[in-house]
C-alpha positions as CSV (number, residue, x, y, z in Angstrom):
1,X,-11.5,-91.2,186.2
2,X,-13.8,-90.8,183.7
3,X,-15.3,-87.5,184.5
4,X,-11.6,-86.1,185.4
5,X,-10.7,-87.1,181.2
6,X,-14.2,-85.4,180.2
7,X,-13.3,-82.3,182.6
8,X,-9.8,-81.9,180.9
9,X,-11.1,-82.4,177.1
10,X,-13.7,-79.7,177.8
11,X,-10.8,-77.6,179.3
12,X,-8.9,-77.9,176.1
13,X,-11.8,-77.3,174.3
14,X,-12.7,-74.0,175.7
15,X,-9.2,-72.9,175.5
16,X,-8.9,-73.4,172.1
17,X,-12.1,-71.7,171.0
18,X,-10.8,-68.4,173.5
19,X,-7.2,-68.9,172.0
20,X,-9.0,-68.5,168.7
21,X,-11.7,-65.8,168.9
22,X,-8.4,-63.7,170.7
23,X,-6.9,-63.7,166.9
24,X,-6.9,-60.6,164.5
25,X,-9.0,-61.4,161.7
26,X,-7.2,-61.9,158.6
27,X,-6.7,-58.6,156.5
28,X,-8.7,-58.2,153.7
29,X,-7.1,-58.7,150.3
30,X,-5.9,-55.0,148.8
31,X,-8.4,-54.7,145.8
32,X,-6.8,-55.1,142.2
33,X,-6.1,-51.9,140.5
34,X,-7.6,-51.7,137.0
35,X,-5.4,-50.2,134.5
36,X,-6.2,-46.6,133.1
37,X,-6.5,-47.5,129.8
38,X,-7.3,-50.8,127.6
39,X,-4.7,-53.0,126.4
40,X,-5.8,-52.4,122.8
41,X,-6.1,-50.1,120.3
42,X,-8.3,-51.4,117.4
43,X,-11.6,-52.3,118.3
44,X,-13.7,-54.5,115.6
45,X,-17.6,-55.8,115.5
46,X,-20.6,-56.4,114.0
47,X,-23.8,-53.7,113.5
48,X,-27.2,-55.5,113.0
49,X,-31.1,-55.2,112.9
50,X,-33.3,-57.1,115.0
51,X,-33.5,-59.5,112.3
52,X,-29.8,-60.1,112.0
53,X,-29.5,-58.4,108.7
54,X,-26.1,-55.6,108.7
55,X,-26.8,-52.1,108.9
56,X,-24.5,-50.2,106.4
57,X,-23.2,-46.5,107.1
58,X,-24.5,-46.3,110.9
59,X,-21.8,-44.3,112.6
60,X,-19.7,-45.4,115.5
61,X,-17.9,-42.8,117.9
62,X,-15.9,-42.8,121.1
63,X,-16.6,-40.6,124.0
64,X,-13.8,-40.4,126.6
65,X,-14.5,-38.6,130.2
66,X,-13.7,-35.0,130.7
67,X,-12.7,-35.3,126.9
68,X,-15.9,-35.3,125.0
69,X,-16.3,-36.9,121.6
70,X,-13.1,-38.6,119.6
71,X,-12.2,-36.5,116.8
72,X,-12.7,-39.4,114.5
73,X,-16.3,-41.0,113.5
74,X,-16.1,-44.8,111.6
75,X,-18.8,-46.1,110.1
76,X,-19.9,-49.8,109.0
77,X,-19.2,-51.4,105.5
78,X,-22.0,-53.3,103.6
79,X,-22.1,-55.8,106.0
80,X,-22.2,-54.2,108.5
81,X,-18.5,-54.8,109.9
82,X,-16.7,-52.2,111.6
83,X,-13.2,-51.1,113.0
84,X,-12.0,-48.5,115.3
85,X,-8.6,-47.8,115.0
86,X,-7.1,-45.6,118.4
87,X,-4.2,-43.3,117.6
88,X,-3.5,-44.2,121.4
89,X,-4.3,-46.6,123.9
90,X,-8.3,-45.8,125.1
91,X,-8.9,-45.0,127.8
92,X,-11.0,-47.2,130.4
93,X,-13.9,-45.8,130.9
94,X,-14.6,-44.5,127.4
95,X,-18.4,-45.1,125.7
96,X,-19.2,-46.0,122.6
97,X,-22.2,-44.7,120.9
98,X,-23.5,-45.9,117.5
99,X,-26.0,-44.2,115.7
100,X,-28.1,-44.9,112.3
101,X,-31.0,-43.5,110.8
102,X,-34.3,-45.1,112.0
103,X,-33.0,-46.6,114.7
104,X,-32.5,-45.5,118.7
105,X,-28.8,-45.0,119.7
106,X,-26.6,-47.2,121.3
107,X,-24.3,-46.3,124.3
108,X,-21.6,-48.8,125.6
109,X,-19.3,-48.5,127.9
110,X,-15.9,-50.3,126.9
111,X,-14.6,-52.7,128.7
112,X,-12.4,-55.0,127.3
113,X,-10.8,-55.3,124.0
114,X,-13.4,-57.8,122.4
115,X,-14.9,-57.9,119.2
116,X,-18.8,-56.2,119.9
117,X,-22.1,-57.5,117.9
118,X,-24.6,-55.0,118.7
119,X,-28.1,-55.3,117.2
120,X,-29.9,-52.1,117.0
121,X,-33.6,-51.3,117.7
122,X,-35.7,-49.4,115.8
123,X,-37.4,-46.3,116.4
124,X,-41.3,-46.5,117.6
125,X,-43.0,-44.4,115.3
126,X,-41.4,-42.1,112.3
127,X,-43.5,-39.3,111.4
128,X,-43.8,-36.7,108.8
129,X,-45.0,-33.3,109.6
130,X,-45.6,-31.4,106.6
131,X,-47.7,-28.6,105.6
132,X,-51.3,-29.6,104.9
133,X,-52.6,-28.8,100.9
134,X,-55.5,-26.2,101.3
135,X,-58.1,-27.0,98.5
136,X,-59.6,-23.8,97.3
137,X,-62.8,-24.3,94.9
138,X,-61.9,-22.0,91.8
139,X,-64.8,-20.5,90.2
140,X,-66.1,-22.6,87.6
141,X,-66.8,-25.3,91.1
142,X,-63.5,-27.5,90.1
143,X,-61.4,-27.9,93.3
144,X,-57.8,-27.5,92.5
């Protein structure tokens, strides 16, 4: 008796593990679409040095896809604050690049609408090249 109640849970066993791999696999979830464009059309932040300190005047533009550059540049204020205002919605994949003397530019792809503290890096090295002074001895053996 014992081995005909073994016999018949190992048939219902194997039944149900055929009766299951004989199922379609769940369909995969459709993938979300992304809107085109951001929900927003002001964009605000913060521009600093590596020390924290605000970087006035560098200049922040928007570069849209198969566009090219925004027609309009902003730049920061004192401290180093800035906002883009869009006269339409931007568009999703658009990159910010910010840009200021002495220091290597930024470029951001936007993703959402929140503000952005960036801290820029300096440049390596700044050099001068100028034109070397020649000194010529003048004849009474001053050099000038």
């Amino acid at each position: 008796m014992k081995y005909l109640m073994m016999m018949v849970k190992l048939a219902l066993l194997l039944t149900a593990t055929i009766a299951r791999a004989q199922q379609q696999p769940a369909s995969p979830a459709a993938p979300a679409t992304l809107p085109t464009e951001l929900e927003c059309r002001v964009l605000t932040g913060r521009v600093t040095d590596p020390f924290a300190y605000p970087l006035t005047g560098a200049t922040i533009m928007l570069r849209i896809p198969g566009q090219g550059f925004s027609p309009d540049a902003f730049s920061t204020n004192s401290e180093g604050h800035y906002i883009i205002t869009a006269k339409q919605a931007i568009p999703r994949n658009t990159v910010m690049e910010v840009t200021a003397v002495g220091y290597a530019t930024l470029e951001l792809p936007l993703i959402n609408c929140k503000p952005l503290d960036l801290t820029m890096m300096p440049l390596v090295s700044t050099s001068y090249k100028g034109k070397p002074r020649n000194k010529k001895p003048s004849g009474s053996g001053k050099v000038r």
